[in-house]
N, C-alpha and C positions, 0 to 999 in steps of 0.2 A: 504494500500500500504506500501510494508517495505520501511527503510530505507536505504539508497544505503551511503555507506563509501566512497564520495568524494575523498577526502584526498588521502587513497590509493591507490586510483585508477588513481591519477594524471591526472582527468578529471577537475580542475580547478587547478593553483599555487594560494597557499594561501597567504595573505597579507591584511590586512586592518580588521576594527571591522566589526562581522558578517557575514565575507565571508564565512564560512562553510556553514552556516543556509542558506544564499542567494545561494549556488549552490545545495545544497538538496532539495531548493523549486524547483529549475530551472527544474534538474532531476525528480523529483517525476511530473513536470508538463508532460512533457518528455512521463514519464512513465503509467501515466493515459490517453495520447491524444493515446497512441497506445495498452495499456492491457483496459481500460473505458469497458463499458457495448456497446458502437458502436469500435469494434474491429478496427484498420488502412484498408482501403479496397485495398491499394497497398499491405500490407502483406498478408490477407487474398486470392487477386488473385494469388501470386505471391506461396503461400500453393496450389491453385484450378490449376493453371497451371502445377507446377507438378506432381500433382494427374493423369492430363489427361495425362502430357506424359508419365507417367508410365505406368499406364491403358490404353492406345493407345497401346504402345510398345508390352505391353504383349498381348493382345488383337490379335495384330496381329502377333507376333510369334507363336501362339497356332492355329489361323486361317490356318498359311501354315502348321502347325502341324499336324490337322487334315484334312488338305485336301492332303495330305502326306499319312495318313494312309488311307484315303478311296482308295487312287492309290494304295495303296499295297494289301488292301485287294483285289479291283475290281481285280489284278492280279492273286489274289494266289485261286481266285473262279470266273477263266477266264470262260466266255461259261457257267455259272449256274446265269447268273443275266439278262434274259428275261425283258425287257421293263424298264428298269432305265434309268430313264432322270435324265438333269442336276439337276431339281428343286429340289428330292429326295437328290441330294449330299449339295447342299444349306439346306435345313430343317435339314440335319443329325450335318452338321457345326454348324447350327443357335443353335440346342438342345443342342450339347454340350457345346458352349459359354458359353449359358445360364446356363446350370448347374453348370461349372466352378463359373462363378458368385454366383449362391447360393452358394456354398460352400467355396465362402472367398476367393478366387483367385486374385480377385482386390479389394481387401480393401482397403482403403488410407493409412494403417499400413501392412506392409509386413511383413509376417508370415517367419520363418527360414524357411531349404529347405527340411528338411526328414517331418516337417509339411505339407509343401506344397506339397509336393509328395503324404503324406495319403490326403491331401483333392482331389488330382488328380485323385486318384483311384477311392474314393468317386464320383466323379461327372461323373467319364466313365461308371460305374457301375449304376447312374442313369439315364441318358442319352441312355443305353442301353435296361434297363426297360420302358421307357417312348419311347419309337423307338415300340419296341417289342406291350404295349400297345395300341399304336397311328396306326400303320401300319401295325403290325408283320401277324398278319394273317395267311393261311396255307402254306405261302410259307416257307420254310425250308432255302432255298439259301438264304432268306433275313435275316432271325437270323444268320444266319452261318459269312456273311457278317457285320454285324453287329457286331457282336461279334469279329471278328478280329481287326474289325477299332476301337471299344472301347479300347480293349487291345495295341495294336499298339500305339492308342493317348496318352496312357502314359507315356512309354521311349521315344517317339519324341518327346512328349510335354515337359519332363525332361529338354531334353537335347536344345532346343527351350528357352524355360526358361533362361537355363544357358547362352545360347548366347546375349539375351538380358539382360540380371542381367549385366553381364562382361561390357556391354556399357555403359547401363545408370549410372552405378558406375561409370567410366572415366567421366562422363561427370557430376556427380555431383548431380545425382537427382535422383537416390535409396536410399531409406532406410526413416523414417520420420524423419525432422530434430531434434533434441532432446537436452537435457540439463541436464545437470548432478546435480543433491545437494547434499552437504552434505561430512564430513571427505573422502578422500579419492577419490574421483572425477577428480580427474584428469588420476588415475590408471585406471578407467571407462570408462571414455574418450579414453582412447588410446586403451585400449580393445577392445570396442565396433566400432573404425576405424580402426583396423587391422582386424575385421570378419567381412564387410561389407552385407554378406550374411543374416546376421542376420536381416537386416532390419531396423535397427537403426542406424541415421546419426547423430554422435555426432557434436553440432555446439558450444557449449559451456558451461562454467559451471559457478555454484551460489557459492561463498564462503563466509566464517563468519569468518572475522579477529580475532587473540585472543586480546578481548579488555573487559573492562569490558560490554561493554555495546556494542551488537555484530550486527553494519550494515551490510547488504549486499554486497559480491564485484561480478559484475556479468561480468565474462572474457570472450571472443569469442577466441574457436580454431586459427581461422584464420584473422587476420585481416588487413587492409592493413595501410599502416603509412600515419599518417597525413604530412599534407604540413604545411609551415611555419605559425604560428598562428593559425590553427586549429586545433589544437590537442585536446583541450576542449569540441570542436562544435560535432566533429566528433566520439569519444571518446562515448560523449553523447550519440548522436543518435543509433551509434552502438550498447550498450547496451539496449537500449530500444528495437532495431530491434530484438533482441537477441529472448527477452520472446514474441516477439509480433508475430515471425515467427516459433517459434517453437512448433508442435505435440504433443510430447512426451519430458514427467518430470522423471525425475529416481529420487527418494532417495535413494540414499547410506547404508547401514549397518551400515557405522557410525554415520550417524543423529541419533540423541537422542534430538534434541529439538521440543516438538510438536507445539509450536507458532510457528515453520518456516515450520514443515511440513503442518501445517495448511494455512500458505500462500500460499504454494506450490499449494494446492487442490484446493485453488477458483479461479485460474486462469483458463483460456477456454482450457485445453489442452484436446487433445480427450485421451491421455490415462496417466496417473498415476500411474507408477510402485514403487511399493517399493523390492528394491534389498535385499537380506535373503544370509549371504554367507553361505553356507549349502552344502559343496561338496561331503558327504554322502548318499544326495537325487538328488541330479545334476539331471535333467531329461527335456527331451522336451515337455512332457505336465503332468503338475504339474498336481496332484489331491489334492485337501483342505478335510476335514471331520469338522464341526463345532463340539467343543468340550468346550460349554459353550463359555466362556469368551476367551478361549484361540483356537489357527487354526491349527488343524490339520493336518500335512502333510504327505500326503499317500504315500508308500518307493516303489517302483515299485521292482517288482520280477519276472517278466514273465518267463523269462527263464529258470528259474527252476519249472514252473508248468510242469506236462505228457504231456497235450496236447498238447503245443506248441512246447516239445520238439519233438513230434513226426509230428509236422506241419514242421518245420525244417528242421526234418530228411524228409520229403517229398520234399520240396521245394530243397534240397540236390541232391535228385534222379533225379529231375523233369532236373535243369542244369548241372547235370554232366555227364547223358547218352547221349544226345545229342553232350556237348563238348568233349566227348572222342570218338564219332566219326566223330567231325568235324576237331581236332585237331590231330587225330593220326598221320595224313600222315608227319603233321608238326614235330613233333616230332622226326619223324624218319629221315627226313632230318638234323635237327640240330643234333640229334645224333651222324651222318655220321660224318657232319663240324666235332664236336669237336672230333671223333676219326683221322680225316685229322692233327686239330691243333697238339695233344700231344696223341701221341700213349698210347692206354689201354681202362677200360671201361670209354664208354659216360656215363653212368648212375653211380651212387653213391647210398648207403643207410647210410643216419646220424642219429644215436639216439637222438632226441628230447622228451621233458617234453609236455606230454598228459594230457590229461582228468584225475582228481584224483589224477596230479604226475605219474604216471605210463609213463614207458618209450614206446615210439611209433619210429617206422621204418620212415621215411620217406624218399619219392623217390624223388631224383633231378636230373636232368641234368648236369653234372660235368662243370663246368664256370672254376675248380681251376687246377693247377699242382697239380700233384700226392704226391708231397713231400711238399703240402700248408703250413702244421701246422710247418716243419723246416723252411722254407722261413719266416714266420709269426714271431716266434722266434727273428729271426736272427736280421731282421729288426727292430724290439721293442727295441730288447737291440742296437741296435746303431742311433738311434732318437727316442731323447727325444719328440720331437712335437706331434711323430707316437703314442709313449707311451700315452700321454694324451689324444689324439684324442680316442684313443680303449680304455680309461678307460670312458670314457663318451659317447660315443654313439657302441662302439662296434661295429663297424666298420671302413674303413680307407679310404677315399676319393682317396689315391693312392696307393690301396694294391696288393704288391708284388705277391700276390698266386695267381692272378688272369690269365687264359690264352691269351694272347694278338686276339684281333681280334675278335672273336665268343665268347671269354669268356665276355668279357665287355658289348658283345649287348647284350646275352640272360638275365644276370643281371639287365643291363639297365630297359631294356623291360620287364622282369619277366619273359619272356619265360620257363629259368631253373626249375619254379617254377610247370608248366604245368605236369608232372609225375605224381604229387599231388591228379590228379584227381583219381588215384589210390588205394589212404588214404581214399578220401573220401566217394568213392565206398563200399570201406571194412572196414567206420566207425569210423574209428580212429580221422579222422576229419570232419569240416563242412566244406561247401565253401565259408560260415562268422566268422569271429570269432577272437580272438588276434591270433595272428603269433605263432605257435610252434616253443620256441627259445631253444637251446642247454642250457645246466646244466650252464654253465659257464657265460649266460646272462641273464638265472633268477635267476641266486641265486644273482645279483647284487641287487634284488629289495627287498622290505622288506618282514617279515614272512607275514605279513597282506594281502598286494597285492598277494605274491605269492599262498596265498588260494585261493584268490578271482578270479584271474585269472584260478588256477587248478580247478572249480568248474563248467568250461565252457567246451567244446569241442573245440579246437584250430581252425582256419580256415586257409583257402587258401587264401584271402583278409581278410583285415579288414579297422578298420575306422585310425588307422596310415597306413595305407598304401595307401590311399588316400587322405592324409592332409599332416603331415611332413612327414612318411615316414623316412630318413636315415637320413634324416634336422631335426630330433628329437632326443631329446637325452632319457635318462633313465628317466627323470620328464618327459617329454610331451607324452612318452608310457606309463606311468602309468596315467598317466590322461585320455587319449583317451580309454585305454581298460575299465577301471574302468565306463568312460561315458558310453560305449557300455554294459556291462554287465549290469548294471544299469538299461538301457532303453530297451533293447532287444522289438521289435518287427517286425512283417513281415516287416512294410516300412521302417525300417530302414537299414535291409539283404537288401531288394532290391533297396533302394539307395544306399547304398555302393556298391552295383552288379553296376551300373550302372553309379557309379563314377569312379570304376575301370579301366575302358575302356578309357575315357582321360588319365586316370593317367599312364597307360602303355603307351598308345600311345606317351603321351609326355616328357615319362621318367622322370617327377619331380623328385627330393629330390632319385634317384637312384642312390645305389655305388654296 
């Protein structure tokens, strides 16, 4: 058991011979009646409690989820399903649960969300084989049916997901509680509670005074203040409740002492991470390669393999012939508006930086006055605020160019952006991908990123465009696009597809 640093932690006022010694025994008793080889069984229930409501919660978001999508299917193969009873709708729920389950869905560690999306896919896809198996038979209506509600249960399930995540977070009991050690943990800590998505619920962190001889200080995020004369009692207890409730250990990148990360690992935690700052390989599911003595970290590339660029380019065709003709009519009505707002054309063609560098056409919907780039000017040079705001995000929270009324919604909402599908039709772009920005927004960013970005096909969404978005500046687009290029895979396009649709809907972080 280490030593806990009293003293600093102003869990006893020192005073008299041997008081240190006498409150370190106190604590370390403290600390064995609740980390001991028989665990506390108020923390351990109080860890099983919220496992179940998590596991409840999700459980039964995914329940309406799928019984969701077997009503759409049963609709959309109205008159071809002869003799289904309810029990067949119950077994089809029950299969998929189940599979959800094997594939990690309720683990008492909550997986981020583009993982949990591929394991979603994962378990509809078997679910649908084990149907197909179990029942399928020479009925054609039942695979066909089948097969819908599989697919179906994954954007409902998604977005099911996300409604119960947003709860249980308010209320405190997503993510597994965690603890931080080691240099820099406090930066961690606040990281890792501002993405709660991640899974991981920072409750508090381990630190090592600089002294020569290096106790433990073990601080809680949150804690509530003692009353008169107990500040000691309570102080105590808290810290012990600290390791004895917490899941998950992170060490830090700056730990460099192995007798503390070694204390770290005998303790019952179900997972022990050790933190690599490595934002070259940034990726949502590492690969190792052992390499003797030392660990391998495998650089993910997908997206510049052939076949997935032409899985891509598939997945391209598959939503954008449908969305241009679900969206044309739209189109053409906002058209009208903005030739109503400010006489000329509704549409616009802006040169933007492509694929390679190369310059690409792209189609928008005019949002701006015809005379944008003088108004733009104007303004710059007479506020200074405006000035600063466009050197740092490139954009202006109250820009002059913009058309009053129709111009600000179709913005908002991304509407303007809908022409797009026109780029992506004829190649130029993806419907994934970093944002095609004008000469004058990439050359802000450095030689390095701007290869790395040039090496992609630009998209119609991407992952800043569903996270900050315009609330981001020049660093957090370069980090987002760099993660995405990085990680490229099918579930990652199709969770950002399917992020999108909130994010419009509710106009975040839109100017």
């Amino acid at each position: 058991m280490p030593d806990v640093d009293v003293a600093n932690t102003g869990l006893l006022p020192a005073g008299g011979p041997g008081w240190q010694e006498r409150a370190q025994e106190r604590l370390q008793e403290r600390l064995h009646e609740r980390l001991g080889p028989a665990r506390s069984g108020r923390s351990e229930a109080a860890a099983w409690s919220r496992r179940l409501i998590v596991t409840g919660a999700l459980i039964g978001g995914d329940v309406a989820a799928v019984l969701a999508a077997c009503g759409a299917s049963l609709l959309l193969t109205a008159g071809a399903h002869p003799g289904l009873t309810p029990a067949s709708l119950i077994g089809w729920c029950a299969l998929q649960i189940g599979a959800l389950a094997l594939c990690g869905l309720y683990e008492p560690i909550e997986a981020e969300p583009i993982e949990r999306l591929r394991r979603r896919g994962l378990a509809a896809a078997f679910a649908f084989g084990a149907a197909l198996l179990v029942g399928g038979g020479p009925a054609p209506w039942l695979w066909t049916a089948t097969g819908i509600a599989a697919l179906l249960s994954i954007p409902l399930g998604h977005y099911a997901e996300g409604f119960v995540r947003a709860r249980l977070v308010r209320r405190g009991v997503w993510g597994a509680a965690t603890i931080v050690y080691g240099e820099g943990a406090a930066e961690l800590a606040r990281s890792l509670a501002a993405r709660p998505e991640l899974g991981l619920r920072p409750i508090g962190i381990v630190r090592a005074p600089d002294q020569a001889v290096e106790p433990f200080r073990i601080e809680a995020l949150r804690s509530v203040p003692p009353g008169p004369g107990e500040a000691a009692e309570r102080a105590t207890e808290q810290r012990a409740d600290l390791l004895a409730t917490a899941e998950v250990a992170i060490c830090t990148p700056g730990e460099r002492a192995p007798d503390r990360f070694a204390w770290l690992t005998r303790h019952p935690f179900r997972q022990v991470i050790v933190a690599h700052h490595a934002p070259e390989v940034e990726t949502v599911r590492l690969q190792t390669r052992c390499l003797g003595s030392v660990v391998g970290l495998v650089v993910r590339r997908a997206i510049f393999l052939p076949h997935n660029l032409r899985l891509k380019r598939a997945l391209d065709l598959a939503v954008t012939l449908p969305a241009l003709l679900l969206f044309g009519p739209l189109i053409g009505v906002l058209a009208l508006a903005v030739k109503l707002a400010d006489p000329g054309p509704a549409f616009y063609v802006q040169p933007r930086v492509g694929r390679d560098g190369r310059t690409i056409r792209v189609y928008k919907l005019r949002s701006m006055f015809r005379d944008a780039e003088a108004r733009l000017a104007d303004h710059l040079a007479a506020d200074e605020a405006a000035r600063r705001e466009w050197d740092r995000f490139c954009k202006l929270r109250n820009d002059p160019r913009v058309l009053p009324g129709i111009g600000g919604f179709i913005r908002r909402t991304s509407l303007d952006e809908l022409p797009q599908l026109l780029n992506v039709l004829r190649g130029d772009m993806s419907v994934v991908g970093p944002r095609p920005f004008p000469a004058y927004h990439t050359e802000r960013f450095g030689p390095t990123f701007q290869a790395l970005r040039a090496s992609v096909p630009p998209g119609l969404t991407g992952l800043w465009q569903i996270s900050a978005r315009s609330d981001g500046d020049l660093a957090v687009q370069e980090q987002q696009d760099s993660f995405y290029i990085r990680n490229w895979s099918i579930w990652i396009d199709l969770y950002i597809l399917l992020e999108t649709v909130p994010a419009v809907l509710t106009a975040k972080g839109a100017r």
